[in-house]
N, C-alpha and C positions, 0 to 999 in steps of 0.2 A: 504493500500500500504506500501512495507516497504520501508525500506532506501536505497538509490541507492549505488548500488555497482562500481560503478566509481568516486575519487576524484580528481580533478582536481583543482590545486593553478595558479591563472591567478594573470599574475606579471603585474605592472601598469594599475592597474585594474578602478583607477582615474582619466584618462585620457581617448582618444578619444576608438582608437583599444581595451583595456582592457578592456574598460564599457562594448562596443559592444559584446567582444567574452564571458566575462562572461555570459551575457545575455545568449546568444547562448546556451552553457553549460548546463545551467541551463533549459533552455526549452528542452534538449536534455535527460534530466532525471538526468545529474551528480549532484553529492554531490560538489558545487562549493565554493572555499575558496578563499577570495577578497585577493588582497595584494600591497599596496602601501606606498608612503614613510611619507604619513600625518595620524595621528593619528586619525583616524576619526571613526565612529559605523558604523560597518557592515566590517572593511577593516581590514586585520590583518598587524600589521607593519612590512615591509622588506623593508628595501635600499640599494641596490647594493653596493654602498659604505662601508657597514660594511655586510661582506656576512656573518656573524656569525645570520643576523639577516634572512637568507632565509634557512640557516641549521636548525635553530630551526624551522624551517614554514611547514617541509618537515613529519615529522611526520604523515603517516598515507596518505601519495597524492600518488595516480598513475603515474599523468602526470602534469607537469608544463608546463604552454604556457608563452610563455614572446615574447611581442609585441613594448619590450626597445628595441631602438636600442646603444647598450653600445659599445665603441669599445673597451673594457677592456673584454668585454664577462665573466663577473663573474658570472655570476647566471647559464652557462653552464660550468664554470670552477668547480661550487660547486654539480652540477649535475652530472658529470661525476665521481666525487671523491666519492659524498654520495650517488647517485641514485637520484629519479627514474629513470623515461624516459622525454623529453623534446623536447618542437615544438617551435622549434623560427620562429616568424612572420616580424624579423624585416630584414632591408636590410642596415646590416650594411655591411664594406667596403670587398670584396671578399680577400684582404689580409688576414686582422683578422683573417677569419677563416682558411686559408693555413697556419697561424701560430697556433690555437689553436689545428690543425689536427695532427700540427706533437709535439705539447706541451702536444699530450691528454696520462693521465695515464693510467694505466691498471684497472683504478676503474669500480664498476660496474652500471655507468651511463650509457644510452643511447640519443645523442642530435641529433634530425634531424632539419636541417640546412634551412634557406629559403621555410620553408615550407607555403605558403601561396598562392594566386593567382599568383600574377607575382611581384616577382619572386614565385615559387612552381609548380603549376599544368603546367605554361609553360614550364618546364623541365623536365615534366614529357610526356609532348608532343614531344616538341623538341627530346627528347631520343628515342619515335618511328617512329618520319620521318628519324631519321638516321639507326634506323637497317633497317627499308624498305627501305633506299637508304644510303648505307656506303660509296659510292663513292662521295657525297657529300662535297665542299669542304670550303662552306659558310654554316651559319645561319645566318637568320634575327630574331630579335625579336624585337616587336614595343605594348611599353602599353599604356593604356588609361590613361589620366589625364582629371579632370573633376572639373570647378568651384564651380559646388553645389553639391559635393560631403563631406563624413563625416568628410574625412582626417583632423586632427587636425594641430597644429602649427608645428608639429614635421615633420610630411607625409608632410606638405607644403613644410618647408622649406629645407626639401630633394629633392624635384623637383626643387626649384629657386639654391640651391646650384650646382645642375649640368648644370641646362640652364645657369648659371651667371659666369662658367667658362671660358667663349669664348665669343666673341661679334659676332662669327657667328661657327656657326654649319654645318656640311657635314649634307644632308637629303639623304633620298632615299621613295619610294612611296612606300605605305603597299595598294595593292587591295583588298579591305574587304568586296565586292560584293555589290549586288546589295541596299538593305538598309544604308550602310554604304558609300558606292562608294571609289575611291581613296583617299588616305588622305597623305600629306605629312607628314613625321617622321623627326623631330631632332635627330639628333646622340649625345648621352652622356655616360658618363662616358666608354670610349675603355675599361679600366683594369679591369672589373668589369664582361664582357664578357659575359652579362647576367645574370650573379650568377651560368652557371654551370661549373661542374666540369673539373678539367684538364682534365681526362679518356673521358670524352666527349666531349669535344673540340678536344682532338684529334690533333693539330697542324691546324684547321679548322680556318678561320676565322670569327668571331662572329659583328654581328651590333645590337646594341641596340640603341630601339631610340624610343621618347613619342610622341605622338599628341595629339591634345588638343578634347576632345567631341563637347563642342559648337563651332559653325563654327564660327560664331566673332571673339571668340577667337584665335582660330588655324588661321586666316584671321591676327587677328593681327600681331602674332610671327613669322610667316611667311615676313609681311612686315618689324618686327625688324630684323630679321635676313637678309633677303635682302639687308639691308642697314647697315649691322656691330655694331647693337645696344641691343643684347642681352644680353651683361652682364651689360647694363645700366640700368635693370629693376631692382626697389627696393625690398627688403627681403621682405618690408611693406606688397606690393603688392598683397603676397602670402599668409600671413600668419594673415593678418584685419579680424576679425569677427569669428576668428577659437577658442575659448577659453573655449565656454556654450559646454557640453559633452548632444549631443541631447538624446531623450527620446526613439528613434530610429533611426537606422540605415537609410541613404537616400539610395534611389533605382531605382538614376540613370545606363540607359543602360551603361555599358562596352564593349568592342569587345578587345582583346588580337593577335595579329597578331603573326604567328609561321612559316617561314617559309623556306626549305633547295634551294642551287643553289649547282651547278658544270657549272663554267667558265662561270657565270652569269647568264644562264641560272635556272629558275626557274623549281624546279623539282617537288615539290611537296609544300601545302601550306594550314593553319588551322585557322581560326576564334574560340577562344574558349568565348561565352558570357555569361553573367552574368547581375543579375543587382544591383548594389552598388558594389563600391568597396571593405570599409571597413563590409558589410553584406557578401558579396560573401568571404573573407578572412576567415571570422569566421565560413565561410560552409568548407574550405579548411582545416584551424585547427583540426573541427569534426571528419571530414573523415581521418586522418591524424593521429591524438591523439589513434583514436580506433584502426586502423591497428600497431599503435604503440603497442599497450597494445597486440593484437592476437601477432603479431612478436614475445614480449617477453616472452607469452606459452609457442610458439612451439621452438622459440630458446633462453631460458635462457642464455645462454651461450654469444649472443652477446652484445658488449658494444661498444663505441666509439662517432664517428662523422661522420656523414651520410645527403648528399644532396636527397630530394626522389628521384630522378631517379635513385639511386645507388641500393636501397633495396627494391623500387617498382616497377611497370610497369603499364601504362594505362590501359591495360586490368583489369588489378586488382583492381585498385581502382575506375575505370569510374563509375561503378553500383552506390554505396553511392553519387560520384560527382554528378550526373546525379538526383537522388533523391531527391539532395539539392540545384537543381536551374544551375547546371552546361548544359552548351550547345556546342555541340563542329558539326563548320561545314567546311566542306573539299570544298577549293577554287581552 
């Protein structure tokens, strides 16, 4: 067999997301190069912090996946200046990148933006309920949060940072059929809008909003919130027992709720499932990373910052999703 003609530099590769999606990678047939900020065997040193040390990394990579979530976005500031191409996993703040979009040079990087489960393939959904219904004047989008899931300290304490901004939450019901049944949703983060783009928002109104997997759970914060006590719940809480980087990915079910209204009214509406969340991401990266690399074939020419729904379409990329454990079913 020879050498695989795909290289791929996965950044915090040390950590929970980076272990996983390297792994990925690497069973996928790519030539994978580790990279984190501890000096260790097997890991090549890059920290964002000194981006001089991810320019020298670049040498000879296809595609960089970075699963930091930085809100400095330097490892796509050094990408778009040096090249390659670039799949960011993480969900940093939807500002950041309206300023890095209008900050981006003329270099011949290519970064695509929230490319993962949710945010990522939900926008890439979300973007076909709206041309099948453009009169549409809401989205909903509702993700799964899961206690024995892989998410480390970081994905933890991303979810307690938005539940802990308010001691109570506007909800709304996601009907996720018959398996799933009704599930109430928290509302978090309004400015964030999902993670898509202005051109798709459109002047539309957007609800983003988590439930929890285990009913207990979602039983609990349900009762917090009833009674004005969710920003009383500790970081602790979220973030205890999240440290050991497991040997596998967990392969807890997810369901991702998608779905459009006009004057409340529910027009159309999509369960997209999986199972793990951080396993199901590193399927999203794959299929994501390789259309990166065909894109850059057939059109040398483009560079920039790009959310998927701007440069792909469900049609296009379901076949690979679908391959890799994606489910998508119409409610």
């Amino acid at each position: 067999m020879g050498e695989p003609d795909r290289s791929v530099l996965v950044l915090g590769a040390q950590g929970m997301l980076g272990s996983v999606s390297a792994r990925a990678f690497q069973r996928d047939g790519w030539r994978v190069v580790r990279a984190g900020r501890r000096a260790e065997d097997g890991f090549s040193l890059v920290d964002l912090d000194r981006p001089e040390t991810l320019r020298e990394a670049l040498d000879g990579i296809d595609v960089v996946v970075n699963p930091v979530p930085a809100a400095r976005l330097a490892a796509e500031r050094v990408v778009l200046e040096s090249g390659p191409a670039l799949v960011n996993l993480s969900t940093s703040p939807a500002s950041a990148w309206r300023d890095l979009r209008r900050e981006a040079t003329s270099g011949p990087g290519l970064v695509l933006i929230h490319a993962g489960v949710a945010p990522g393939v939900t926008g890439l959904i979300a973007a076909d309920l709206l041309r099948l219904h453009p009169d549409a004047d809401e989205v909903e989008l509702a993700f799964t949060i899961s206690a024995g899931g892989t998410s480390g300290r970081s994905g933890a304490g991303f979810i307690h940072r938005y539940l802990s901004t308010a001691a109570h939450h506007r909800t709304f019901q996601a009907e996720l059929g018959a398996q799933w049944g009704p599930r109430t949703c928290f509302e978090i983060g309004p400015e964030e809008r999902g993670w898509l783009t202005d051109e798709l928002v459109a002047g539309r109104a957007v609800r983003l909003g988590i439930y929890f997997h285990e009913r207990p759970l979602q039983a609990l914060f349900i009762a917090l919130n009833r009674v004005h006590l969710m920003g009383a719940v500790p970081r602790f809480a979220f973030v205890a027992g999240r440290r050991r980087v497991p040997a596998e990915p967990s392969a807890e079910p997810i369901a991702e709720w998608i779905a459009v209204r006009r004057a409340g009214e529910r027009l159309a509406a999509c369960r997209l499932d999986g199972h793990g969340d951080y396993r199901m991401t590193a399927m999203a990266a794959l299929v994501f990373a390789q259309a990166l690399l065909e894109l850059r074939t057939a059109e040398p020419e483009r560079t920039g910052v790009y959310a998927p729904e701007e440069i792909f379409t469900l049609d296009r990329l379901w076949p690979e999703l679908g391959q890799r454990g994606f489910e998508l079913a119409e409610l």
